[in-house]
MIDOSE-1310 file (N, C-alpha, C; in nm, 2 decimals, decimal comma, always signed):
residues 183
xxxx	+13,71/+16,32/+6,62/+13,80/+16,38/+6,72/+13,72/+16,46/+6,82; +13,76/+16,42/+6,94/+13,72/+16,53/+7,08/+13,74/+16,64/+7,07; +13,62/+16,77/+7,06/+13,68/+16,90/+7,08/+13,71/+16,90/+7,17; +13,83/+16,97/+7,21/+13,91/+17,04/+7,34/+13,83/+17,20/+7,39
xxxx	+13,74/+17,21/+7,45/+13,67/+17,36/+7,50/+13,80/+17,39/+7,59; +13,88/+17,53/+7,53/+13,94/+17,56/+7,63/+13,85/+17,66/+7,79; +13,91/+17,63/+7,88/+13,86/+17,64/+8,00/+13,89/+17,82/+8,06; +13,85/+17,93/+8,06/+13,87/+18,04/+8,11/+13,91/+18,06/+8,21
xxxx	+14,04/+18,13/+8,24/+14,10/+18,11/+8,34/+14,07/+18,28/+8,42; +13,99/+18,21/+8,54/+13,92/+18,34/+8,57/+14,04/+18,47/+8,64; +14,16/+18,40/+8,72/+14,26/+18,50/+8,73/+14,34/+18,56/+8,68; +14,34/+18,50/+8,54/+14,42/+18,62/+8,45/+14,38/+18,67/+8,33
xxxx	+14,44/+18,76/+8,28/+14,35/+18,84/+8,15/+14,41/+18,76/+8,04; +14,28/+18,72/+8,01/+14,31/+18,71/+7,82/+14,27/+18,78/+7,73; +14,33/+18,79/+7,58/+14,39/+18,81/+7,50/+14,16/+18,92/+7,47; +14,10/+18,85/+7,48/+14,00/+18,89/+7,43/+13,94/+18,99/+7,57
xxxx	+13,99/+18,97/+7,69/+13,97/+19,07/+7,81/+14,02/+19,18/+7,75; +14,19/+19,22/+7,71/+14,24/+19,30/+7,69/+14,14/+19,42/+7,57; +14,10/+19,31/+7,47/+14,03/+19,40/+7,41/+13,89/+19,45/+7,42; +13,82/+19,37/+7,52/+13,73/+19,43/+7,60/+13,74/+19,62/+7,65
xxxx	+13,84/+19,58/+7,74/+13,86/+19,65/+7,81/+13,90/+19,76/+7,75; +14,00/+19,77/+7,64/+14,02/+19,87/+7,54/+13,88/+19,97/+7,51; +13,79/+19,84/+7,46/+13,69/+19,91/+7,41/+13,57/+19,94/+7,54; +13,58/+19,88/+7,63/+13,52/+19,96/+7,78/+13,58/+20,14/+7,78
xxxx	+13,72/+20,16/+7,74/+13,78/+20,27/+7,76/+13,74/+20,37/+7,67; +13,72/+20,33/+7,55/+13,68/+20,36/+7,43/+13,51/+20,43/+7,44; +13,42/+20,34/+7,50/+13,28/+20,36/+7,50/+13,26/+20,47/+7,63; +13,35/+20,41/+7,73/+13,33/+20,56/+7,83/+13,35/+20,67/+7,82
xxxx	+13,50/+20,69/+7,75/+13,56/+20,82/+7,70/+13,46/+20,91/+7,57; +13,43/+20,83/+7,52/+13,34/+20,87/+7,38/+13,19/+20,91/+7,45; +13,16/+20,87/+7,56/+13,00/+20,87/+7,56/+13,04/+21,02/+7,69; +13,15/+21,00/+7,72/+13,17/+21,12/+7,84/+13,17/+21,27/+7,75
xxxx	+13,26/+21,18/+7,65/+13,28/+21,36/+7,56/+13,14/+21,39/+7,51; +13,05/+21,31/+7,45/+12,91/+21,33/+7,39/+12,81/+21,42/+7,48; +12,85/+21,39/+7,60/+12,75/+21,44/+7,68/+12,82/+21,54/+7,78; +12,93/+21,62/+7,73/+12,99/+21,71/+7,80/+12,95/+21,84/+7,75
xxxx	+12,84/+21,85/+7,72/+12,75/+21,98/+7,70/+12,64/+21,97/+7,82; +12,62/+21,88/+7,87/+12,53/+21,87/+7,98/+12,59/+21,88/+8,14; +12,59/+21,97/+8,23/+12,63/+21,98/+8,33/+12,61/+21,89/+8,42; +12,70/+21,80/+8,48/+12,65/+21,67/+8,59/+12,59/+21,54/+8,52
xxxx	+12,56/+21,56/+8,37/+12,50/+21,44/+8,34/+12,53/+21,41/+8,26; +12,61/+21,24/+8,29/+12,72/+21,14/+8,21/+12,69/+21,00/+8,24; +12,71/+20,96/+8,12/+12,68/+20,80/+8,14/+12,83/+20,70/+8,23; +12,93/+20,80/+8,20/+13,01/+20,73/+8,24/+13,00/+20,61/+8,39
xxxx	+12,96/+20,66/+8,48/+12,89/+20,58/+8,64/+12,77/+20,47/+8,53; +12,69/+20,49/+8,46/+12,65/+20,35/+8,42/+12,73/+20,26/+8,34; +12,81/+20,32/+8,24/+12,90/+20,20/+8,24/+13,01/+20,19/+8,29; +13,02/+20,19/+8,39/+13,12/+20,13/+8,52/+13,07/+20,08/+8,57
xxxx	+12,95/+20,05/+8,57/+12,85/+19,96/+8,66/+12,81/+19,84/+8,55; +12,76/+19,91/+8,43/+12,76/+19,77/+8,35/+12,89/+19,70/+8,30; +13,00/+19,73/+8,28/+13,12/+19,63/+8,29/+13,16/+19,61/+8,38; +13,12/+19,67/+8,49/+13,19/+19,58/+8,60/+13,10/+19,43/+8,63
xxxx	+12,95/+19,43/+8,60/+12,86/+19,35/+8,59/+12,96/+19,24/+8,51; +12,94/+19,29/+8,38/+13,01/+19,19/+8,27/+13,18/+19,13/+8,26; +13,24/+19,22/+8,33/+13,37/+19,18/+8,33/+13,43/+19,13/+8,45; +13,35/+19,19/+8,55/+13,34/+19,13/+8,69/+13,49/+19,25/+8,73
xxxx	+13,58/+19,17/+8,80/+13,67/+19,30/+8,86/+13,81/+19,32/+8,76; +13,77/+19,29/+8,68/+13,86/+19,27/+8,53/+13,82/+19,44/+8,48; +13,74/+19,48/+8,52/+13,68/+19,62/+8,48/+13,74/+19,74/+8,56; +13,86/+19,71/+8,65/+13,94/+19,76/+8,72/+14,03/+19,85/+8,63
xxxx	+14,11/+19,77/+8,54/+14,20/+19,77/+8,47/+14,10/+19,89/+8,33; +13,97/+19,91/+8,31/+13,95/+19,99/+8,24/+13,93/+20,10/+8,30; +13,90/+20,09/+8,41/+13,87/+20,22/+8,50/+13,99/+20,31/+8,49; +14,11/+20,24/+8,52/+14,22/+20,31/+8,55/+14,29/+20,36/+8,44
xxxx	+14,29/+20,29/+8,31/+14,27/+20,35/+8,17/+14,20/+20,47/+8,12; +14,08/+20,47/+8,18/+13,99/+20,61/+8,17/+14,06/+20,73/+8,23; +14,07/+20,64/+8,37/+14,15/+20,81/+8,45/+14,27/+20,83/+8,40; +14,37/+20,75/+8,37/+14,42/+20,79/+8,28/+14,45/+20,89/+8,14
xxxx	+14,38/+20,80/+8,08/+14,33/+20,93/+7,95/+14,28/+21,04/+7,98; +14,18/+21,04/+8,10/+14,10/+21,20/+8,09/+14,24/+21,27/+8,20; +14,32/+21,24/+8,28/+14,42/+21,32/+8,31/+14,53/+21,39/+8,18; +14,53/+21,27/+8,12/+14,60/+21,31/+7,99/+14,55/+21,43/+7,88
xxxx	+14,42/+21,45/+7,87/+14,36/+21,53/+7,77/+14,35/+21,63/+7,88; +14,30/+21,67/+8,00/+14,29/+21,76/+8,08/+14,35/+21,85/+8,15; +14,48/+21,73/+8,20/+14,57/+21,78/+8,27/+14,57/+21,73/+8,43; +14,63/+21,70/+8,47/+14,64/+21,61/+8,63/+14,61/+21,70/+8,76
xxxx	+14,53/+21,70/+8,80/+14,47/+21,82/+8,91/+14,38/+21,74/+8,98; +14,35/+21,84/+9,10/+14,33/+21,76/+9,19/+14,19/+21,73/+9,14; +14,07/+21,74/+9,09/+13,97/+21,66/+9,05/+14,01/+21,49/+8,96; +14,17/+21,53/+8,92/+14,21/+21,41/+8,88/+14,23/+21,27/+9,00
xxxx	+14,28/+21,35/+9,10/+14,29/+21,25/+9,23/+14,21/+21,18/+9,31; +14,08/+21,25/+9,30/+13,93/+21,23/+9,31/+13,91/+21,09/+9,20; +13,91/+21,12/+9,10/+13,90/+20,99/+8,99/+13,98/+20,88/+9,02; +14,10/+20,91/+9,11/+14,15/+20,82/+9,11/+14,12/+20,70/+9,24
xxxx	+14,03/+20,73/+9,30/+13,97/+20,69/+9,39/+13,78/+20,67/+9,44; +13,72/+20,74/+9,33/+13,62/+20,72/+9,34/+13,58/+20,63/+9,21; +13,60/+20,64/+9,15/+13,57/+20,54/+9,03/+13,64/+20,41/+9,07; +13,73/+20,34/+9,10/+13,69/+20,23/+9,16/+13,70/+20,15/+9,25
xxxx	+13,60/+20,28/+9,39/+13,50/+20,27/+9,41/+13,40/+20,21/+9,37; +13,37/+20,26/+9,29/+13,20/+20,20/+9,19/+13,23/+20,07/+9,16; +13,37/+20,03/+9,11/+13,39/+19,92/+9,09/+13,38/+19,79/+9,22; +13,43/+19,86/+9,31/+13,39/+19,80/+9,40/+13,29/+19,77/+9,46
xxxx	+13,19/+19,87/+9,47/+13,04/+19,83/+9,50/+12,95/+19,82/+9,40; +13,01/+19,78/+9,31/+12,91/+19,73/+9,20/+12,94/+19,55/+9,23; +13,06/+19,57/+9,24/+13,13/+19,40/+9,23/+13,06/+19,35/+9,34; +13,03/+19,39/+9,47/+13,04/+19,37/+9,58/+12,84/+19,32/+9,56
xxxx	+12,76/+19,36/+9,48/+12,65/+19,33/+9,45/+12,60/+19,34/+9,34; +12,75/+19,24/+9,28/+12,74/+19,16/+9,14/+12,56/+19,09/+9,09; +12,59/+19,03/+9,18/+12,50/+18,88/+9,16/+12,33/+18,94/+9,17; +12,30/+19,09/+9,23/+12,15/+19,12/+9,21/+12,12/+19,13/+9,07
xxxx	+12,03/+19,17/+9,02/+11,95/+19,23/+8,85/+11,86/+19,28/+8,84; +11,84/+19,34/+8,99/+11,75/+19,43/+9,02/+11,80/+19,57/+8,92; +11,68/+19,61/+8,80/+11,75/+19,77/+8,78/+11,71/+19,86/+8,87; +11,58/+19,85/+8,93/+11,58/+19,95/+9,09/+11,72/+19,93/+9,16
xxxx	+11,82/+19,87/+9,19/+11,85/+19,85/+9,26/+11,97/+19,94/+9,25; +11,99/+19,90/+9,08/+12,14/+19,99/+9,01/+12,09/+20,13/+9,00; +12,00/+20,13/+8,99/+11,95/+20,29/+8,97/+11,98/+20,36/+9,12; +11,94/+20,33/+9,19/+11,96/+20,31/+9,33/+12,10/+20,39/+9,36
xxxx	+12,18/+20,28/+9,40/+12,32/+20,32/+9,34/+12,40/+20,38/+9,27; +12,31/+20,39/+9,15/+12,38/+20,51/+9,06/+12,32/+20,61/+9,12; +12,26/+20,63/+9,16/+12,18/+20,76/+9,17/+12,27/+20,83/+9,31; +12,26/+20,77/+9,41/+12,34/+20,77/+9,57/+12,50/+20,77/+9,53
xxxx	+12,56/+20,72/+9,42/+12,69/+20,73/+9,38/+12,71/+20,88/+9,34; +12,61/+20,94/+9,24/+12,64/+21,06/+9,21/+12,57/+21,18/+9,31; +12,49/+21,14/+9,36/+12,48/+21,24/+9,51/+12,57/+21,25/+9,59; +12,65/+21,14/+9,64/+12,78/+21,12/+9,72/+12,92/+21,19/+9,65
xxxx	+12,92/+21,21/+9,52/+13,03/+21,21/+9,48/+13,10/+21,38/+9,48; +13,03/+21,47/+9,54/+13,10/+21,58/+9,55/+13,16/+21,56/+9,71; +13,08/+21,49/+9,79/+13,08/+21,44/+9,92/+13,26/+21,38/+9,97; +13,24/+21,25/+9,86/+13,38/+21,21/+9,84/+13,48/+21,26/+9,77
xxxx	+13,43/+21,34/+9,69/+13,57/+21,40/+9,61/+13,60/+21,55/+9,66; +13,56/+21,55/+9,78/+13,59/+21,65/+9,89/+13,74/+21,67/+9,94; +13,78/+21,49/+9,98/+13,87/+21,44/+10,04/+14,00/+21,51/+10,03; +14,02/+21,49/+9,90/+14,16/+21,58/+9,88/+14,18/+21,75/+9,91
xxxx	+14,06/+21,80/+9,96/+14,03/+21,95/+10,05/+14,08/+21,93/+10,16; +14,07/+21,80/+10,21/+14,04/+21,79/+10,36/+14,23/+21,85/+10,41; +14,28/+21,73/+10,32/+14,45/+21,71/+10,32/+14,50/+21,85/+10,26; +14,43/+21,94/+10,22/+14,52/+22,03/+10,12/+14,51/+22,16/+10,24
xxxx	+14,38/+22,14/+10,31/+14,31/+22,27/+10,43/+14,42/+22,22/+10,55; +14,42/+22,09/+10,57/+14,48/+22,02/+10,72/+14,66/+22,12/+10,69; +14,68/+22,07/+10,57/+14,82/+22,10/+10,57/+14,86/+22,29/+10,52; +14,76/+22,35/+10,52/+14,77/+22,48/+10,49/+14,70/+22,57/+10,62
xxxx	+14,63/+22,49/+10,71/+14,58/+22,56/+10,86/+14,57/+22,48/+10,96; +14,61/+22,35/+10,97/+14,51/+22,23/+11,08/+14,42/+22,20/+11,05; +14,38/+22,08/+11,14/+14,22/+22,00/+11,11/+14,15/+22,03/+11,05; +14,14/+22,20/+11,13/+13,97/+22,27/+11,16/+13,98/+22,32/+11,00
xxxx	+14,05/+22,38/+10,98/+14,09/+22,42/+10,84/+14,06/+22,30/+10,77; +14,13/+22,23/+10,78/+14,10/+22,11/+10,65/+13,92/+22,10/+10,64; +13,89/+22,08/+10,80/+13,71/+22,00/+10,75/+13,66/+22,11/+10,67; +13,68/+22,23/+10,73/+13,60/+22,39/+10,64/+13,61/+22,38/+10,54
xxxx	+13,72/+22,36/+10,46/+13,78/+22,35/+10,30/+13,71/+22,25/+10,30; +13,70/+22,11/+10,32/+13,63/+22,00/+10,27/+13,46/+22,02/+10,26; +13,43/+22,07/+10,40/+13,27/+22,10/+10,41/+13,25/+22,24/+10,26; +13,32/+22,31/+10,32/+13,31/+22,43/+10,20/+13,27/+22,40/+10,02
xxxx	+13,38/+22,29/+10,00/+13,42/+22,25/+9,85/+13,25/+22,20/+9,80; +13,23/+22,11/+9,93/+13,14/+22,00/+9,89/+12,99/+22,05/+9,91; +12,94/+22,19/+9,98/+12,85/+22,20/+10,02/+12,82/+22,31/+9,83; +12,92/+22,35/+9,84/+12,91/+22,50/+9,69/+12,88/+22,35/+9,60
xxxx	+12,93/+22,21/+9,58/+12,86/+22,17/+9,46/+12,71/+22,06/+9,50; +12,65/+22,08/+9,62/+12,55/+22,00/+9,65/+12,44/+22,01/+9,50; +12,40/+22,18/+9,45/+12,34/+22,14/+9,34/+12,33/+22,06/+9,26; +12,48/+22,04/+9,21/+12,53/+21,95/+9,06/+12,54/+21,83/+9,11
xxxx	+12,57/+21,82/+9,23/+12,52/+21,67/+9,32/+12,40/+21,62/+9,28; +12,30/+21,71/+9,33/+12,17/+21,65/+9,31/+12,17/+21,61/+9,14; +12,17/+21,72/+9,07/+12,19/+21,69/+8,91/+12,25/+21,56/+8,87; +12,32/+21,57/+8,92/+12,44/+21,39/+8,95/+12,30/+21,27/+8,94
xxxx	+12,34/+21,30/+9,07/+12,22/+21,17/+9,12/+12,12/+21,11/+9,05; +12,01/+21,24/+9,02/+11,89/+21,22/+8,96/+11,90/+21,21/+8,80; +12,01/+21,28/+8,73/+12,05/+21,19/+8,59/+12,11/+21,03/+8,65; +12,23/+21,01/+8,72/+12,21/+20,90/+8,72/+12,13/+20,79/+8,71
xxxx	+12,05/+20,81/+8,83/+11,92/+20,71/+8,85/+11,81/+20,66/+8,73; +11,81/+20,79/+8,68/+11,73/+20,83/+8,53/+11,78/+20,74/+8,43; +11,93/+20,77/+8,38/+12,00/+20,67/+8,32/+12,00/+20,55/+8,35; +12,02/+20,48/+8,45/+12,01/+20,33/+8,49/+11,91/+20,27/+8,44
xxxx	+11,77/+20,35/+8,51/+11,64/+20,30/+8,49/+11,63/+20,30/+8,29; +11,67/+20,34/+8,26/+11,63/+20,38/+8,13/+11,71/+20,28/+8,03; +11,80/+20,26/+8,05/+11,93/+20,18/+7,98/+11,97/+20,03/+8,02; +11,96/+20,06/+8,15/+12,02/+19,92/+8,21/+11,93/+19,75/+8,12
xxxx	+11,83/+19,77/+8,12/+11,77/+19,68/+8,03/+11,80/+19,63/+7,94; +11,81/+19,73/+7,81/+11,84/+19,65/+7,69/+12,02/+19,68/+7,69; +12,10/+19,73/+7,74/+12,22/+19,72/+7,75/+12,23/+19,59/+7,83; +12,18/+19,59/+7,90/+12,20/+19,42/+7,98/+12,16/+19,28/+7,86
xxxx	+12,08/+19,33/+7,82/+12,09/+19,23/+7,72/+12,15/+19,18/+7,59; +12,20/+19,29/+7,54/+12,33/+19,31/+7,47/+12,45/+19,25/+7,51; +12,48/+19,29/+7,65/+12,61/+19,29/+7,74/+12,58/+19,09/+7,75; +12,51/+19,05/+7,77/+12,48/+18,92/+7,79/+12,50/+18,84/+7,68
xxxx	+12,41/+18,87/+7,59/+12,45/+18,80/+7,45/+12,58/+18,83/+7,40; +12,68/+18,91/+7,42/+12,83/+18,90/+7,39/+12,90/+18,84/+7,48; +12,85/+18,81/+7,56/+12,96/+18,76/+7,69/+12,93/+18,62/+7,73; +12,82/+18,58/+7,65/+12,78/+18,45/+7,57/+12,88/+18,41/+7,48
xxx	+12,87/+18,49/+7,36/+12,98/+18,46/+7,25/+13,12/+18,46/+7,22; +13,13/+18,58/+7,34/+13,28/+18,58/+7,39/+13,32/+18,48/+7,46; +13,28/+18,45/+7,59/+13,32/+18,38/+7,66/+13,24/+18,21/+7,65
């Protein structure tokens, strides 16, 4: 008898996506709490970059899981709103330069993601100053917010980068050989 290979249907989630992704939510949340003794430095931005790799934009759906949960354990504030737009982000410019395997490359980007990210999660200053003085008000509050965390910026960045270069390797190889066996 002909085995039948069923055929993966790249537009919709299946049954073994779902629990992917579960456990994408699982590994970020857990590796974010481990490393929340360290100021600015989280693996979370590398794996959003390595399942977005592996799951391609299926890794959307865990991102939003995450922010979810950490609004839930934290409480919904505006650093929550921030999450909800910078993270995927990542997903997006990771997807967007899927197909390199350069780890200079990801390191790269991770590194420029967490330098940027007090930058971008400014945004919601901008709208909160605009509507409590005008423009000029909003940019101050935005420039203001973002310039008081430039340190932990830098901190950001240079653990990120650090982590990429360090990990991205044998996690990529791992991530490969399941997604072999999975898929």
């Amino acid at each position: 008898m002909k085995e039948v290979k069923k055929k993966n249907i790249k537009r919709g989630i299946a049954i073994v996506d779902i629990a992917l992704i579960g456990m994408m939510i699982a590994i970020v949340e857990v590796s974010k709490r481990a490393m929340d003794f360290l100021p600015n430095i989280e693996l979370v931005t590398f794996w959003i970059i390595m399942f977005t790799l592996f799951l391609g934009g299926k890794a959307i759906y865990g991102v939003l899981g995450f922010v979810l949960i950490e609004g839930m354990i934290f409480g919904f504030h505006i650093w929550w709103i921030m999450y909800l737009y910078l993270w995927p982000a990542l997903v997006l410019v990771t997807w967007l330069f899927r197909k390199n395997e350069s780890m200079f490359l990801w390191a790269v980007i991770s590194g420029i993601f967490g330098l940027l990210f007090g930058a971008a999660g400014s945004l919601p200053y901008l709208f909160i100053g605009t509507a409590s003085g005008g423009l000029a008000n909003g940019f101050y509050t935005a420039f203001s917010w973002w310039i008081a965390g430039i340190p932990w910026d830098l901190t950001h960045g240079i653990a990120n980068f650090v982590v990429m270069l360090i990990l991205y390797q044998p996690i990529r190889y791992v991530m490969k050989k399941v997604k072999y066996q999975v898929y």
